[in-house]
C-alpha positions as CSV (number, residue, x, y, z in Angstrom):
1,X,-38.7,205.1,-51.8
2,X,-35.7,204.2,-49.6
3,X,-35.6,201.1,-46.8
4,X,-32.4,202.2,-45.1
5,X,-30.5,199.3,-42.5
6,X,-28.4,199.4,-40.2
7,X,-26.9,198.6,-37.2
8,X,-26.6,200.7,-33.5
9,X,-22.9,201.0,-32.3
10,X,-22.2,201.8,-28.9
11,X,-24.2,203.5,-26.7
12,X,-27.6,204.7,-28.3
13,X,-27.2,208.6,-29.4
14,X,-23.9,209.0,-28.4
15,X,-22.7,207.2,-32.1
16,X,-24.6,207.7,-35.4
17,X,-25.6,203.8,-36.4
18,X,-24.0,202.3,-39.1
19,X,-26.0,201.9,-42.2
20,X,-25.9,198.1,-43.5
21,X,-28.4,198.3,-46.7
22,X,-30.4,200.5,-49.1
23,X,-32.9,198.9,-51.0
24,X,-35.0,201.2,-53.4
25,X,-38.7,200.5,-54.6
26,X,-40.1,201.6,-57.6
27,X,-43.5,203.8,-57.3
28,X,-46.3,200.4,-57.1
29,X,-44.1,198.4,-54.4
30,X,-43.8,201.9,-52.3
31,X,-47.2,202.2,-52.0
32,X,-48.1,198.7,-51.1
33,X,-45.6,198.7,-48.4
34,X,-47.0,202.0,-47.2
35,X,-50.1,200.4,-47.1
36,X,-48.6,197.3,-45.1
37,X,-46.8,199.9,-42.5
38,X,-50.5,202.0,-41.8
39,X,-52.1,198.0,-41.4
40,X,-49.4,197.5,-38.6
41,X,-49.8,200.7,-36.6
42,X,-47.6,202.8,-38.2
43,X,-48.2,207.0,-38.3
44,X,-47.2,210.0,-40.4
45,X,-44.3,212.2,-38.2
46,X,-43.4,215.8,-39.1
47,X,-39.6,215.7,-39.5
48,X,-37.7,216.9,-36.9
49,X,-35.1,218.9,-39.0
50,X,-38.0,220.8,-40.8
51,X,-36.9,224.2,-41.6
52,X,-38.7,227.3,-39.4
């Protein structure tokens, strides 16, 4: 799993944000931080550049 950073330049959509860091974790740290994320509220999306 990727964390991606990064920073918002400009006006908000009208500029892609400028990615800062990339940190990778291994398969064990992956699932305990996906396990922190559900804790705090967070929820499963469908991607929005799924193919039809």
């Amino acid at each position: 799993m990727f964390i991606d950073s990064g920073k918002i330049l400009g006006v908000l959509g009208k500029e892609p944000p400028l990615m800062t860091t990339r940190e990778e974790l291994k398969v064990d740290k992956a699932r305990d931080e996906w396990i922190k994320l559900i804790a705090q509220g967070w929820r499963r999306t469908k991607p929005v550049w799924e193919d039809s």
